[in-house]
Biopython code that builds the backbone (N, CA, C, O; Angstrom):
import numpy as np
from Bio.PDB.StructureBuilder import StructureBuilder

atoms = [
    (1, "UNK", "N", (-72.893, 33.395, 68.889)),
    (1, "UNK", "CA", (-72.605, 34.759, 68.487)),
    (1, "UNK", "C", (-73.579, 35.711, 69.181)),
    (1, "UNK", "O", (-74.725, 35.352, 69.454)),
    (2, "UNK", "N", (-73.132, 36.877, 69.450)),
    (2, "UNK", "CA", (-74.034, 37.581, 70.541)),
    (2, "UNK", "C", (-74.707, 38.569, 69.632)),
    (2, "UNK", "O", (-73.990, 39.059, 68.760)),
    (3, "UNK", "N", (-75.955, 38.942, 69.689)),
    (3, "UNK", "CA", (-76.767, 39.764, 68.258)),
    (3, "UNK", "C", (-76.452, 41.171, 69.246)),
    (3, "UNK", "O", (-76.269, 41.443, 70.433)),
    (4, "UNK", "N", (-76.512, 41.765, 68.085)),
    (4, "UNK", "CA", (-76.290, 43.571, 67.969)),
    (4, "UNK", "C", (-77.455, 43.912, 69.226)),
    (4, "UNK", "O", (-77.261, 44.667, 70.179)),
    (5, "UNK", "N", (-78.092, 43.515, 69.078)),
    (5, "UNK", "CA", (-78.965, 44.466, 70.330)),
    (5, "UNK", "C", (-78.334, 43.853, 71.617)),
    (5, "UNK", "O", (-78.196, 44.675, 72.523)),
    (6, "UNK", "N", (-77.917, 42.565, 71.895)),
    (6, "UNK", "CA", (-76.667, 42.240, 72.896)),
    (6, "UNK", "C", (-75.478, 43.525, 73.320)),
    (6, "UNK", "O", (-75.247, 44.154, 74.352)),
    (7, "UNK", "N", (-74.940, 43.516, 72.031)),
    (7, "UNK", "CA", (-73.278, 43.995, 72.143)),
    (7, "UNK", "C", (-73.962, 45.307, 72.595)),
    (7, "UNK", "O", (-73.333, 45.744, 73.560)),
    (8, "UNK", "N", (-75.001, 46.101, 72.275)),
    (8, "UNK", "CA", (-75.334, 47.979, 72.448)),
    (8, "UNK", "C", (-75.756, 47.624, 73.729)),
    (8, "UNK", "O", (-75.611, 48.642, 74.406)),
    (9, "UNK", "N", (-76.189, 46.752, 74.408)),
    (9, "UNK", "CA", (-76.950, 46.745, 75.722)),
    (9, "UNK", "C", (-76.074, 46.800, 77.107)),
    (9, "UNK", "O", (-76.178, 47.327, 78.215)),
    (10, "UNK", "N", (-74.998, 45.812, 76.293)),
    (10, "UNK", "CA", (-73.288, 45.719, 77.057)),
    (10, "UNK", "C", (-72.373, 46.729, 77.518)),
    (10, "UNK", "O", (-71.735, 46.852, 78.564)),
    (11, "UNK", "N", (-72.516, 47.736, 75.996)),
    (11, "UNK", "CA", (-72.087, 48.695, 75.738)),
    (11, "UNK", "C", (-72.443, 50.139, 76.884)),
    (11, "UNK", "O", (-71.854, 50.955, 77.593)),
    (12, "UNK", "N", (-74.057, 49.672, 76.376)),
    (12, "UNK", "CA", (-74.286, 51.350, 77.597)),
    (12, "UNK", "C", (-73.839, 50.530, 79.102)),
    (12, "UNK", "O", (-73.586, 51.303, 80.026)),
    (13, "UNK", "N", (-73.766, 49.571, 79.298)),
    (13, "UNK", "CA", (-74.031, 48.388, 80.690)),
    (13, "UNK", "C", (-72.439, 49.441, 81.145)),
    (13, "UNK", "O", (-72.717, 50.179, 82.090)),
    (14, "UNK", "N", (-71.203, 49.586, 80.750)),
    (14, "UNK", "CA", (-70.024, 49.321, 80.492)),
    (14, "UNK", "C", (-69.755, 51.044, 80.582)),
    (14, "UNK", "O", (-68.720, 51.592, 80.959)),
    (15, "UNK", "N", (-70.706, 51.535, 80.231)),
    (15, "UNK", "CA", (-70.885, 53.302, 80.614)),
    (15, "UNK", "C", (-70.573, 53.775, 81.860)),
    (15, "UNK", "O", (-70.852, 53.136, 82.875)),
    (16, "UNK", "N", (-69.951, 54.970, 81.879)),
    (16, "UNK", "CA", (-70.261, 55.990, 83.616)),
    (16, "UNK", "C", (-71.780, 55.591, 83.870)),
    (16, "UNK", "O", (-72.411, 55.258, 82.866)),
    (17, "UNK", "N", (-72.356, 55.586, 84.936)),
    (17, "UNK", "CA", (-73.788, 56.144, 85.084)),
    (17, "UNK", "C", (-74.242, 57.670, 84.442)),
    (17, "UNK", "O", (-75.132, 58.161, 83.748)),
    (18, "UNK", "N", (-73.469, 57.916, 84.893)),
    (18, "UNK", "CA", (-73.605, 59.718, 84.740)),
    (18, "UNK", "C", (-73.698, 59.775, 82.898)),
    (18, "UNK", "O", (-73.641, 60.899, 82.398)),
    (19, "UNK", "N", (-73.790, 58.965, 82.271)),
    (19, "UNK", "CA", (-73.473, 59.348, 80.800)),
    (19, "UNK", "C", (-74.515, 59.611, 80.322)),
    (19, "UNK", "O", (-75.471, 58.889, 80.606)),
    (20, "UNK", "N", (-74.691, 60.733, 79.433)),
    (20, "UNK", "CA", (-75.602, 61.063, 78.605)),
    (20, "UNK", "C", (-76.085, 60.486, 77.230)),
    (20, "UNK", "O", (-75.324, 59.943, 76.429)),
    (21, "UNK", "N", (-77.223, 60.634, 77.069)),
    (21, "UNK", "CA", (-77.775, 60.200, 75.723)),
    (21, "UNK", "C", (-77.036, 60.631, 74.135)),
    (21, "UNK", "O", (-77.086, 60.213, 72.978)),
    (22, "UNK", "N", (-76.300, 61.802, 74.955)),
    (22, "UNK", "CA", (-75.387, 62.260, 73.647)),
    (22, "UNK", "C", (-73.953, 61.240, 73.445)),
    (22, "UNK", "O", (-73.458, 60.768, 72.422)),
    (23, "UNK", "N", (-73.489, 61.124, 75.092)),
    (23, "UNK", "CA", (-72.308, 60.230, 75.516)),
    (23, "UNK", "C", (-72.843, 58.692, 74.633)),
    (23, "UNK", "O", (-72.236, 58.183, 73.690)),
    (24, "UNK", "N", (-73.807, 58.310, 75.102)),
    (24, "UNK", "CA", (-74.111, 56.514, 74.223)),
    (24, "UNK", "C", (-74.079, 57.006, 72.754)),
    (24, "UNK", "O", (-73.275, 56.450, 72.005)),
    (25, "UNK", "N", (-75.072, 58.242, 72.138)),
    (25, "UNK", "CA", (-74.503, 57.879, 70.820)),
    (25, "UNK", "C", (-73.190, 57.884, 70.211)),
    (25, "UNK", "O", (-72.691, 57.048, 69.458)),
    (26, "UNK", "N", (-72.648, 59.116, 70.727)),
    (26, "UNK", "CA", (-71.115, 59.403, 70.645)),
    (26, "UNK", "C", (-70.157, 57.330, 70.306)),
    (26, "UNK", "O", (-69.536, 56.742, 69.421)),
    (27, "UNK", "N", (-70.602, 57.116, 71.500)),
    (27, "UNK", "CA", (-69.177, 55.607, 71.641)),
    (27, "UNK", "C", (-70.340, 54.608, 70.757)),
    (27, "UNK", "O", (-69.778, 53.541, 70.507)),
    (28, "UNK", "N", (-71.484, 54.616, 70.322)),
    (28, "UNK", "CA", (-71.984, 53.514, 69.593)),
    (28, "UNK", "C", (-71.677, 54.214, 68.450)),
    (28, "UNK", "O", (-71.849, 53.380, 67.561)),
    (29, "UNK", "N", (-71.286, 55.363, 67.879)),
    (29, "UNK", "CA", (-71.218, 55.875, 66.528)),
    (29, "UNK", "C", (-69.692, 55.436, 66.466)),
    (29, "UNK", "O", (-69.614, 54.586, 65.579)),
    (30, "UNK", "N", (-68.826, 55.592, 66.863)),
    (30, "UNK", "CA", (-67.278, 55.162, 67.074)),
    (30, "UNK", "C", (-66.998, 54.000, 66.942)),
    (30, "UNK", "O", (-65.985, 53.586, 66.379)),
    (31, "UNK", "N", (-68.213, 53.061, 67.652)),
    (31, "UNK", "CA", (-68.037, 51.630, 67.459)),
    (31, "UNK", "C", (-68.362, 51.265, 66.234)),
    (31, "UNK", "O", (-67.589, 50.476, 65.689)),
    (32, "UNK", "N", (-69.627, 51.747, 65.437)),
    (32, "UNK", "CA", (-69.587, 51.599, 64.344)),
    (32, "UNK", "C", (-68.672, 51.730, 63.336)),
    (32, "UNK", "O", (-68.511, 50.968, 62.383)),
    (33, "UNK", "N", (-68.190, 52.553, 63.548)),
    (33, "UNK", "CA", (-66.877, 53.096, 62.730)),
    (33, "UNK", "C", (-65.631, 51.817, 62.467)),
    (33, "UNK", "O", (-65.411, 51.235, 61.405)),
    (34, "UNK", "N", (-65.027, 51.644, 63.614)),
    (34, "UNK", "CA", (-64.368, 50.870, 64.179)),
    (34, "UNK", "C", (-64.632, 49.569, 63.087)),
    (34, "UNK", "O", (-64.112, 49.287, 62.007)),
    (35, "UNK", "N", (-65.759, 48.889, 63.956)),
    (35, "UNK", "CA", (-66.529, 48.307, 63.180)),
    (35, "UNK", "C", (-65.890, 47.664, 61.775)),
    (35, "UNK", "O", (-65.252, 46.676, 61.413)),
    (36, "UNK", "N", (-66.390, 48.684, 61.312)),
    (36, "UNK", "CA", (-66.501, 48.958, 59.215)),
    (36, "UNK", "C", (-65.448, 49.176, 58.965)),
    (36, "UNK", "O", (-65.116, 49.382, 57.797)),
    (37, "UNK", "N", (-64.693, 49.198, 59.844)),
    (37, "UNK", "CA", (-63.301, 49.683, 59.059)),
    (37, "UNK", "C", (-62.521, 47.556, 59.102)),
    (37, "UNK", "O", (-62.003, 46.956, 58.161)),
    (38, "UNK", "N", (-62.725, 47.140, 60.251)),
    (38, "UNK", "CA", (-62.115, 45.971, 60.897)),
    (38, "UNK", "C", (-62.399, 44.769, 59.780)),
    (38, "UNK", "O", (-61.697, 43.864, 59.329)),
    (39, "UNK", "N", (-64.101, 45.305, 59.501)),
    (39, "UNK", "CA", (-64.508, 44.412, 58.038)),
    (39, "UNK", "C", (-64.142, 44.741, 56.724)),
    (39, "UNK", "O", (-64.125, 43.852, 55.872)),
    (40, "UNK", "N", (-63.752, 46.270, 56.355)),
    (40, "UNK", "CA", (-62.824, 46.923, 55.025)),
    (40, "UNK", "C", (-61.549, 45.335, 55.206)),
    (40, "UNK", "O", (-61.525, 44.262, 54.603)),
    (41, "UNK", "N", (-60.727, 45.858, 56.222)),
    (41, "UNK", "CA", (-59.369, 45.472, 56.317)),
    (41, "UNK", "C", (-60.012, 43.828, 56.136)),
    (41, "UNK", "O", (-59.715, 43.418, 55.014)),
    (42, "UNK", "N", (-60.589, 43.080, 56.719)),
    (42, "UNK", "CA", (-60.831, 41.517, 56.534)),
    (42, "UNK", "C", (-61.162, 41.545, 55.243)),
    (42, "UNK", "O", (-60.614, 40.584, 54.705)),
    (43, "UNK", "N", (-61.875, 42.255, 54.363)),
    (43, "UNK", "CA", (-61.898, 42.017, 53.227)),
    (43, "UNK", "C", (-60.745, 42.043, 52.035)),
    (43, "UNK", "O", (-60.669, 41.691, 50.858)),
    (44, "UNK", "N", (-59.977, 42.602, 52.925)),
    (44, "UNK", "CA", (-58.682, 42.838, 51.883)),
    (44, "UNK", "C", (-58.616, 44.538, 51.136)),
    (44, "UNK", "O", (-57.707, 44.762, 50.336)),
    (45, "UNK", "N", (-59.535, 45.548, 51.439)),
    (45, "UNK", "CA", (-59.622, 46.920, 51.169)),
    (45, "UNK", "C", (-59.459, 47.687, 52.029)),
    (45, "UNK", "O", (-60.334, 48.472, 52.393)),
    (46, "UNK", "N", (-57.830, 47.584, 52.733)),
    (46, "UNK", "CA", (-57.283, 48.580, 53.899)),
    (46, "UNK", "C", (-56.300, 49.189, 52.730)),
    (46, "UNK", "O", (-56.322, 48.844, 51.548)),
    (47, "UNK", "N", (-55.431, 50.174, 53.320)),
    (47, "UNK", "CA", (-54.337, 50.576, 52.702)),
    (47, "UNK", "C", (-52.990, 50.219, 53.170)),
    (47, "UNK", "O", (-52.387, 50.900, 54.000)),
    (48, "UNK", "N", (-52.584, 49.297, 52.710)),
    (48, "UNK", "CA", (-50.941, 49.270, 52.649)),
    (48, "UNK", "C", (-50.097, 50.374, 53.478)),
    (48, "UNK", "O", (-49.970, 51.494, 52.984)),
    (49, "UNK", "N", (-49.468, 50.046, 54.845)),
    (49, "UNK", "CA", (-48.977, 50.274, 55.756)),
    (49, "UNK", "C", (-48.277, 51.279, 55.024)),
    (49, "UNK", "O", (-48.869, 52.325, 55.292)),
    (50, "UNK", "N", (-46.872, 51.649, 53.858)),
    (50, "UNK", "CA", (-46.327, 52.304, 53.423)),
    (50, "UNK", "C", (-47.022, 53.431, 52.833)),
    (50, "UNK", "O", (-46.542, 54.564, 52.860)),
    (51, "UNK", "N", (-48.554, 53.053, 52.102)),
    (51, "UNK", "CA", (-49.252, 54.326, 51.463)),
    (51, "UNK", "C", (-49.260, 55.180, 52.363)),
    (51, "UNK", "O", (-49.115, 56.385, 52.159)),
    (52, "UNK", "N", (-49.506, 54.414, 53.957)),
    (52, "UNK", "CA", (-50.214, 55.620, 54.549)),
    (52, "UNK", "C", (-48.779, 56.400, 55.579)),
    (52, "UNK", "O", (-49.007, 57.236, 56.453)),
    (53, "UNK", "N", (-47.876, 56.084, 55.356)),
    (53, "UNK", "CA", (-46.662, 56.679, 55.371)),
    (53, "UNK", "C", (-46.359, 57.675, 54.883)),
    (53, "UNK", "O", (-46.075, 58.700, 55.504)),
    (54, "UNK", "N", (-46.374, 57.485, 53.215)),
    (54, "UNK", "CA", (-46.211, 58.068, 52.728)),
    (54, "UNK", "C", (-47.066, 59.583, 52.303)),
    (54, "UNK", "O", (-46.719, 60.739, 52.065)),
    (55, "UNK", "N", (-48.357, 58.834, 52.364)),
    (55, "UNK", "CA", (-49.030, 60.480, 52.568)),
    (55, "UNK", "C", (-49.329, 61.060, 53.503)),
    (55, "UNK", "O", (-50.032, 62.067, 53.422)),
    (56, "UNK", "N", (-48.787, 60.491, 54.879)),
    (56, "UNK", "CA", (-48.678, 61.867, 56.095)),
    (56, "UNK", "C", (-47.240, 62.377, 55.796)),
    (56, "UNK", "O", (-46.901, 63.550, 55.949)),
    (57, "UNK", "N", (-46.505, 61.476, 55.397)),
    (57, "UNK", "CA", (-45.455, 62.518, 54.788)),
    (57, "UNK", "C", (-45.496, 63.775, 53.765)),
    (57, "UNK", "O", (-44.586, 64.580, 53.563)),
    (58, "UNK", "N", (-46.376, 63.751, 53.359)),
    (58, "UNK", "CA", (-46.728, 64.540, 52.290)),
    (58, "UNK", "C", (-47.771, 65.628, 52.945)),
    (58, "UNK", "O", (-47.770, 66.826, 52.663)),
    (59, "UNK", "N", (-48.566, 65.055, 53.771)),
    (59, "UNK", "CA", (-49.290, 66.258, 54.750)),
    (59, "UNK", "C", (-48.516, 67.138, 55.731)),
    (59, "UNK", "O", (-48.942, 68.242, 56.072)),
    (60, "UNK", "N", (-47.468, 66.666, 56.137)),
    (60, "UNK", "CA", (-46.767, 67.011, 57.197)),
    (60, "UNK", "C", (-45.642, 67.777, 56.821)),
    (60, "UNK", "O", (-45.088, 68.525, 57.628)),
    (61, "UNK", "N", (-45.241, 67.636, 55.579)),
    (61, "UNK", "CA", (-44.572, 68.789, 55.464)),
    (61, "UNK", "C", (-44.852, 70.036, 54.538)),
    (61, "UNK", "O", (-44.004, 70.650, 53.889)),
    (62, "UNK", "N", (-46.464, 70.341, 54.613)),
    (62, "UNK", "CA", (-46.959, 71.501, 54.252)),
    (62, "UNK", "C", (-46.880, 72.288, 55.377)),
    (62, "UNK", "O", (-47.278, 73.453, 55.344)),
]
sb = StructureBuilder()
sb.init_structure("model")
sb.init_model(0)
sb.init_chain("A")
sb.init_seg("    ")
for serial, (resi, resn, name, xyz) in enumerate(atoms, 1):
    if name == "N":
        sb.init_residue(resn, " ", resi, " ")
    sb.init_atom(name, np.array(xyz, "f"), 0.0, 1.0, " ", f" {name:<3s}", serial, name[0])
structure = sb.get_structure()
């Protein structure tokens, strides 16, 4: 298994050159995100494909 200071090292590796310090936090904050959401859903605390149907239906026609 590859440790977290691996995967962020990969990560900027995998960057423009040209990218800024704002650019790496930006896509490591996203990845985090990503992330936490991938382990919600493995845990079984995503939302049901239809909920979320149903309430952009409900956003979308305001």
């Amino acid at each position: 298994m590859i440790k977290e200071k691996d995967q962020v090292i990969e990560m900027i590796r995998a960057l423009p050159d040209e990218s800024t310090v704002d650019d790496i936090m930006e896509e490591l904050y996203f990845r985090m995100q990503v992330d936490r959401g991938v382990k919600q859903l493995d845990e079984g605390k995503g939302v049901p494909h239809q909920d979320v149907r149903n309430r952009l239906s409900r956003w979308l026609e305001k």
